[in-house]
C-alpha positions in Angstrom: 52.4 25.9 -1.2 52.1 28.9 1.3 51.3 32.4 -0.7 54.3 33.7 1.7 56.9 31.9 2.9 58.4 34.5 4.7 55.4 35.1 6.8 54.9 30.7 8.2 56.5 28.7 10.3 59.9 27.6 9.0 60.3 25.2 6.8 61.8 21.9 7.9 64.6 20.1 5.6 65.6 16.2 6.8 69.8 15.9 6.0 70.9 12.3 6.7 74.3 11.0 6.2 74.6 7.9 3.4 78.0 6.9 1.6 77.0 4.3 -1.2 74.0 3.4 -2.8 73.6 -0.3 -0.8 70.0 -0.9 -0.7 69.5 -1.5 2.4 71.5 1.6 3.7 70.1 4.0 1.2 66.8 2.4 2.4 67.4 3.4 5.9 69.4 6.5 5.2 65.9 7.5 3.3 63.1 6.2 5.9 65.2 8.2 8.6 65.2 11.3 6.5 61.4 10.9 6.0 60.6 10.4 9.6 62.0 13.5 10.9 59.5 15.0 8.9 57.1 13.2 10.6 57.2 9.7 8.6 56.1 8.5 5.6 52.6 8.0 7.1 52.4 11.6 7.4 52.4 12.2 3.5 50.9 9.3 1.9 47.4 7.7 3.2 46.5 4.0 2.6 45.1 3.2 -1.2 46.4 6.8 -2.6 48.2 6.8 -5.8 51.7 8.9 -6.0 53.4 9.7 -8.6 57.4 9.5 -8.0 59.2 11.5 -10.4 62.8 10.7 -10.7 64.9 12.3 -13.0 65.6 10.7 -16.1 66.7 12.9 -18.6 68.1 10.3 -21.1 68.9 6.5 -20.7 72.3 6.8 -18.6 73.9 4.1 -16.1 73.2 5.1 -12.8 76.9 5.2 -12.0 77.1 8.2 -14.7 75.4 10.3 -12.2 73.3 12.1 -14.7 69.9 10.6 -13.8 68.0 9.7 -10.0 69.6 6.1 -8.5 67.8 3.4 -8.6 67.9 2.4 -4.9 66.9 5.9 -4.1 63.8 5.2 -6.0 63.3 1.9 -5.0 63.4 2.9 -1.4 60.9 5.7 -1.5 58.6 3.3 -3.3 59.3 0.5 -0.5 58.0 3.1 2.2 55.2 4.2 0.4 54.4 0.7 0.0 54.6 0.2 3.5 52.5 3.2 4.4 49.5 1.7 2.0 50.3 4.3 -1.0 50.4 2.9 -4.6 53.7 3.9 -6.3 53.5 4.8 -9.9 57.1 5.4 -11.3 56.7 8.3 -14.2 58.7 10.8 -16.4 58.9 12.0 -19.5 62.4 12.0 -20.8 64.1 13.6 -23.6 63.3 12.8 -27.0 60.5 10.5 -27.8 57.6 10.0 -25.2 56.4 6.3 -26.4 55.9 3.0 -24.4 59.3 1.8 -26.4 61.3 4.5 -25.3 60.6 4.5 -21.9 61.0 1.0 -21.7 64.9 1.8 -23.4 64.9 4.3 -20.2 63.8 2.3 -17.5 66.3 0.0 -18.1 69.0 1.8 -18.5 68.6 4.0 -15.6 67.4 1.3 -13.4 63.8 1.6 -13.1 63.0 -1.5 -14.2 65.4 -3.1 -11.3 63.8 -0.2 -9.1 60.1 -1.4 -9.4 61.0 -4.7 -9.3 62.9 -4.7 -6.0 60.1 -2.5 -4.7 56.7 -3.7 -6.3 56.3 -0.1 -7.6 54.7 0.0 -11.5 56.2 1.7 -14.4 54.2 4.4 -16.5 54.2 3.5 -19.7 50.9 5.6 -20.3 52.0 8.5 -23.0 49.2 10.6 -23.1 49.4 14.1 -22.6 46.4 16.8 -21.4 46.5 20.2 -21.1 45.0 22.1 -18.3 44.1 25.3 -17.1 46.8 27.2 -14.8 45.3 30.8 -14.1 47.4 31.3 -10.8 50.5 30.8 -13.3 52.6 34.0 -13.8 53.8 32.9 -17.8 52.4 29.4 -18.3 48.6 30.4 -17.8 48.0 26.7 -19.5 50.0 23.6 -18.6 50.9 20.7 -21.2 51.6 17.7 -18.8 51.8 14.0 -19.1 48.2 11.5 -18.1 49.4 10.1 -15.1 50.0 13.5 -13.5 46.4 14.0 -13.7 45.7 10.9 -12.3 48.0 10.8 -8.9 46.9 11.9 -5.4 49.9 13.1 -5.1 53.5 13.5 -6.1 57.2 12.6 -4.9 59.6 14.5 -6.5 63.1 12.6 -6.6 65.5 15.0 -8.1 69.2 14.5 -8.8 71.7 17.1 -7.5 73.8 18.4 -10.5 74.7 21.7 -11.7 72.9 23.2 -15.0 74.1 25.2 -17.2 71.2 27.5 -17.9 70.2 27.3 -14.0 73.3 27.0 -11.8 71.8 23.9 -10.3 69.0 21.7 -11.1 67.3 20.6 -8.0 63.6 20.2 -7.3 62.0 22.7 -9.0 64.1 21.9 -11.9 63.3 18.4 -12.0 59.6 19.1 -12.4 60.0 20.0 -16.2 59.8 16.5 -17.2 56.2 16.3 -16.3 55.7 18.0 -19.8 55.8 15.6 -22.5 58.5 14.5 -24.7 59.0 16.8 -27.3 56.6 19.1 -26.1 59.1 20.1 -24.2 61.3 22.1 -27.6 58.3 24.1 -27.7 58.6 25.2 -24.0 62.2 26.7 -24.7 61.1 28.4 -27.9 58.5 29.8 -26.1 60.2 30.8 -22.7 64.3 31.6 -24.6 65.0 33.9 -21.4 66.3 31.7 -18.9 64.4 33.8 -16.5 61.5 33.5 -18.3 62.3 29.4 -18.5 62.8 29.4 -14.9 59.5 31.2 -14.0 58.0 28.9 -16.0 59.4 26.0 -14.0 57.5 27.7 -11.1 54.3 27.4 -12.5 55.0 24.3 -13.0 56.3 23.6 -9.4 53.3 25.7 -8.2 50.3 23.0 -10.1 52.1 19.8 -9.3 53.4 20.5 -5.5 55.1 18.2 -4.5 54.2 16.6 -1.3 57.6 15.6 -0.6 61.2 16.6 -2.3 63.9 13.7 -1.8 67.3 14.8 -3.2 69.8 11.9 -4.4 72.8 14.0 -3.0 74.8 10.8 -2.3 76.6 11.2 -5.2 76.0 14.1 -7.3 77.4 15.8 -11.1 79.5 18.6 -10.9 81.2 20.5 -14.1 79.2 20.3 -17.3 75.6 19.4 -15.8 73.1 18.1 -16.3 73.9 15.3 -18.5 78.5 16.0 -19.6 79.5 16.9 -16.3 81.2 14.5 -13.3 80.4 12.4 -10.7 81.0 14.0 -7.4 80.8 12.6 -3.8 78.3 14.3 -1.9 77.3 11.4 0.8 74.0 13.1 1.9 69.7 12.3 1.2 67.8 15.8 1.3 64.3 15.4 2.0 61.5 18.3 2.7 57.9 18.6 2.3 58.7 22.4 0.9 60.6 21.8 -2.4 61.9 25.3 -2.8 63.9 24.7 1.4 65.1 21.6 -0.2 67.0 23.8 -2.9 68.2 26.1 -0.9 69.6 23.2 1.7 71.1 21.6 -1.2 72.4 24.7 -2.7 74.5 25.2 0.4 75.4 22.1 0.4 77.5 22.5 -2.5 79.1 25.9 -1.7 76.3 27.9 -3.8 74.4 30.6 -2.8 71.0 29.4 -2.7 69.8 32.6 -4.9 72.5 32.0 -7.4 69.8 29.5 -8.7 67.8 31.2 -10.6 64.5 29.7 -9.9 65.6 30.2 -6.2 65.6 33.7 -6.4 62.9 34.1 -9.2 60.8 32.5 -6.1 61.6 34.9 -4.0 60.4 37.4 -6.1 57.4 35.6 -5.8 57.3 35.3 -2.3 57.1 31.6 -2.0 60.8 31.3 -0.1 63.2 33.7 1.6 65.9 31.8 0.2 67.9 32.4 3.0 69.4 28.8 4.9 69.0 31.0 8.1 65.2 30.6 7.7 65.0 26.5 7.5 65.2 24.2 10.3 67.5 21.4 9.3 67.2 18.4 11.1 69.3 15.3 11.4 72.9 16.5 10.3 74.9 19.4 10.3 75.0 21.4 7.4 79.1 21.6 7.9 79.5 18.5 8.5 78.7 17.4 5.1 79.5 20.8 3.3 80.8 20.0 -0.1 84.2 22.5 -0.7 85.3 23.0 -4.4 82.2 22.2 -5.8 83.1 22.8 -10.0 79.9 25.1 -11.2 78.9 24.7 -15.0 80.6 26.7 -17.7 77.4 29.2 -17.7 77.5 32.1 -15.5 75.4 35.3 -14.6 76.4 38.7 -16.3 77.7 40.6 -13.4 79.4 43.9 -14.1 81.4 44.0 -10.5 83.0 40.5 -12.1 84.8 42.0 -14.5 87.8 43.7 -15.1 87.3 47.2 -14.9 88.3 48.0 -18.8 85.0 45.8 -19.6 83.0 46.7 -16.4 81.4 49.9 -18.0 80.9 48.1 -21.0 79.3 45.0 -19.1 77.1 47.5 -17.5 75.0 48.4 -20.6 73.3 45.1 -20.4 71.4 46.5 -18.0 68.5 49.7 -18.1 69.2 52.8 -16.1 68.0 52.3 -12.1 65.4 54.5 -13.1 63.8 52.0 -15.7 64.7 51.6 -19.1 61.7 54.0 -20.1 64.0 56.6 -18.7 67.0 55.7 -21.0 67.9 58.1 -23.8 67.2 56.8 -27.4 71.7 56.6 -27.6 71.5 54.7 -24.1 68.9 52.0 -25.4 70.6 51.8 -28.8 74.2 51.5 -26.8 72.9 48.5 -24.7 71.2 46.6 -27.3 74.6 46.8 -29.0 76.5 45.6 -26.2 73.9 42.9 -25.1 74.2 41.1 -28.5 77.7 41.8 -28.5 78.7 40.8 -24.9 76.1 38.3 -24.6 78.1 36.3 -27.8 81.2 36.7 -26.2 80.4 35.5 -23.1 78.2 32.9 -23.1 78.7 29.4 -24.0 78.3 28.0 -27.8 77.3 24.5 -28.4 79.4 22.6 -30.6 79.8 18.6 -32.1 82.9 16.9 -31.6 84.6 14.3 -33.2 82.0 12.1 -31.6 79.2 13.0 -33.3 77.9 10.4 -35.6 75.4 12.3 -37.6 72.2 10.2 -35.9 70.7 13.7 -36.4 68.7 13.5 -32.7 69.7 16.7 -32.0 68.2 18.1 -35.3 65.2 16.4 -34.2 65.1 18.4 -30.7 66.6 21.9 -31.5 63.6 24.3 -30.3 64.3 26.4 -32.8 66.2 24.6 -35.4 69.5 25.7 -35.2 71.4 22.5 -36.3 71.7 20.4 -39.5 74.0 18.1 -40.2 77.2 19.2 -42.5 79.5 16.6 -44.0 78.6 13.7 -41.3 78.9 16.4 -38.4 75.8 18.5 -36.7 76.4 22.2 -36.8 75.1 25.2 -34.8 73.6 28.3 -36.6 75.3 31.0 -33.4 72.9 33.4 -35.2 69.7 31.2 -34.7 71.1 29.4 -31.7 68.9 30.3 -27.9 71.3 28.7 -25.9 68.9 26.6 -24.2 71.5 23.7 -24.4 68.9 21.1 -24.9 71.6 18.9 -27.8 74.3 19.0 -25.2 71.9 17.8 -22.6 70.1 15.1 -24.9 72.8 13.6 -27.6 73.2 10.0 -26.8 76.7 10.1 -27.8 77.6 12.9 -25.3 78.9 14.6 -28.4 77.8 18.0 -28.0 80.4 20.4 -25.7 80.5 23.8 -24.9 82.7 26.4 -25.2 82.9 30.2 -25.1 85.1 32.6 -27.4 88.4 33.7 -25.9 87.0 36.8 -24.4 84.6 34.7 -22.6 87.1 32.4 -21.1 89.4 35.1 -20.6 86.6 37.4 -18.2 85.0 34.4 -17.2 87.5 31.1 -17.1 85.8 28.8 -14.9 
C-alpha cells in the first residue's frame, strides 16, 4: 500500500450493477467488475495460492445478510481458478477456532456449497503464529491464523453492513478475522478505545494487503450491524485493488460520509487515503445511479457537541481537551471532563442487554473480553461498570439474544 495516497495516481474502484445472487449473474456481474481493473489475470499468476477471506462472523444463512454470499465467493474462486490461482477459502470466526466449528460455519454460511460449485478448498488448518509488525502504529506484533502465512496473496470479500462500534464494516473491517478465534477477546481488551480498535484494524490491513477488495453490496444489513441488524437491497459488487477506495465507494454508496468510518478517517491520519470520493476513479456505474437513500445507521454514534441541544452542548463539550492540548487544561477543567466523560459517555452510549431469548448457553460468558457477564437466574447479565462496549455478545450470541439500548437521555439527544 502507497505511504501516501494523496500524493499517486488515483485509485480505481470497479461498481457493477447485480440484483440477486443467481450464480451465473453474480458470476458475471463479478468477472466484469474485475476486468475493469484490469482482469483477474492482472492479480493472481498461474500456481499462486490466495487466500479469500469472506466474512463469516458466526454460522448465519446467507439470506440473513450477516455473513459474505456464497455465490459471491464462489465466483471469485471460479475466476481465480480460471486465471491458474489456487483458492483457499479461510476465516476465523467467532467463538471457537477448531476444524468442527468451521465445518458448523461453512455450512451454514454456504461455503461448503461455495467450494464445491467452484473447486476452491476449505481451511480447516487452526493454527495460529505470531509475527513481527514493526511498521504497525499499536499492534507492533500480529497474532494471525497459519494459512495467512502460507498465501501469495489475499482476496478480501467483505460484506457491506453497518457496525456499531465503526459506522460501517467494510474492508478494513473484515480483516479482523484473520486473528484467531478467541484470540480475538484479547484484541478488545487490549485496544477498549474504538479508535485505538480501529487503528489496530489498520495494522492489520497494512500486513495482510489485500490484493483485491470485492464488496457483496448486492444485498447488504442496515440497523443493528453487524450480526441483529436487516437485510437491505443495495444491488451493486464493489471491487478495488486499494481496500481503503473501496470503503470510501461503499461508504457513499449508502449515504455515509466516507470519514464517518472510523478506520476511514483514522487512515487519513495516516496518510494512506484522502477519503475523499472526489479522489477515486469509479468505473463501470454511476455512483447515483445506485445511491442507496435512507440507509438506517446503527444505534452507535460519535459524540459531537454541535449535535446536541444547546442546554447539553457545553456539557457535551467537556469530553474533549482544550484546542490547546489537554496539558494546557486547568486541574478543575481535567477533573470537570473526566466527570462528564463517564457521565455522558453512560448516558449516551448503547448498553448490551439479554432478552427473553436468551437461553443461558453461557457463549457470551465465554467471549466477554473482559468478563462482564454471568448468568443470573437462566438470563446473562451485563456488569455497566465493567462493561467496554465492544459489543462482541450482541455480535456473537447464536440466539440473536443480546440487543442494545441506550438510557432515555441517550435516546432522547440521540434517537436514531
Amino acid at each position: 500500500m502507497a505511504a501516501n495516497q494523496a500524493a499517486s495516481p488515483a485509485p480505481s474502484v470497479a461498481l457493477v450493477r447485480c440484483g440477486d445472487y443467481e450464480l451465473e449473474r453474480v458470476y458475471e456481474a463479478v468477472r466484469q467488475a474485475i476486468d475493469l481493473l484490469g482482469g483477474m489475470g492482472a492479480i493472481v499468476g498461474p500456481g499462486q495460492r490466495v487466500l479469500l477471506k469472506p466474512n463469516l462472523v458466526r454460522g448465519m444463512e446467507p439470506e440473513r445478510a450477516v455473513t459474505t454470499h456464497p455465490t459471491v465467493v464462489a465466483a471469485v474462486a471460479r475466476l481465480v481458478r480460471e486465471a491458474g490461482g489456487l483458492p483457499l477459502i479461510a476465516e476465523s470466526p467467532g467463538g471457537p477456532y477448531s476444524p468442527g466449528s468451521l465445518r458448523g460455519v461453512y455450512r451454514k454460511t454456504g461455503m461448503a456449497w461455495a467450494a464445491e460449485q467452484s473447486g476452491a478448498e476449505l481451511n480447516y488448518d487452526t493454527e495460529s503464529v505470531q509475527v513481527s509488525h514493526p511498521e504497525g502504529q499499536v499492534l507492533h506484533r500480529l497474532d494471525l491464523i497459519q494459512p495467512l502465512l502460507e498465501a501469495d496473496l489475499v482476496i478480501n470479500l467483505p460484506k457491506l453492513k453497518t457496525h456499531n462500534l465503526t459506522t460501517l464494516t467494510l474492508g478494513a473491517k473484515n480483516l479482523f478475522g484473520l486473528v484467531p478465534g478467541s484470540l480475538k477477546i484479547s484484541y478488545h481488551a487490549k485496544l477498549v478505545d474504538r479508535a485505538l480498535f480501529c487503528e489496530g484494524l489498520l495494522d492489520i490491513l497494512a500486513y495482510a494487503r489485500p490484493a483485491l477488495t470485492l464488496m457483496d453490496a448486492i444485498v447488504g444489513m442496515e440497523g443493528e450491524g453487524p450480526s441483529g441488524g436487516d437485510p437491505r437491497g443495495i444491488g451493486a459488487i464493489v471491487a478495488g485493488t486499494d481496500c481503503l477506495a473501496v470503503d470510501v465507494v461503499c461508504a457513499a454508496l449508502v449515504g455515509v460520509a466516507p470519514q464517518d468510518v472510523l478506520t476511514t478517517r483514522l487512515a487519513v491520519g495516516r496518510g494512506l487515503t484522502t477519503g475523499r470520493i472526489e479522489d477515486i476513479e469509479i468505473k463501470g456505474e454511476e455512483l447515483a445511479s445506485l445511491a442507496v437513500p435512507d440507509f438506517r445507521g446503527g444505534i452507535e454514534a460519535p459524540i459531537d457537541p454541535g449535535l446536541f441541544p444547546g442546554p447539553v452542548r457545553l456539557l457535551a463539550r467537556l469530553l474533549s481537551p482544550s484546542p490547546n492540548g489537554e496539558e494546557n487544561d486547568s486541574r478543575g477543567a481535567k477533573a470537570m471532563r473526566l466527570l462528564a466523560q463517564g457521565w455522558v459517555w453512560r448516558q449516551l452510549v448503547a448498553r448490551p442487554h439479554a432478552t427473553e431469548r436468551c437461553i443461558a448457553c453461557g457463549f457470551c460468558t465465554q467471549h466477554c473480553p473482559v468478563n462482564a457477564i454471568e448468568i443470573v437466574n437462566g438470563r446473562a447479565m451485563m456488569d455497566p461498570k465493567t462493561c467496554i462496549r465492544c459489543y462482541c455478545c450482541h455480535e456473537l450470541c447464536p440466539h440473536d439474544a443480546i440487543k442494545l439500548s441506550k438510557p432515555w437521555l441517550g435516546r432522547l439527544l440521540m434517537p436514531r
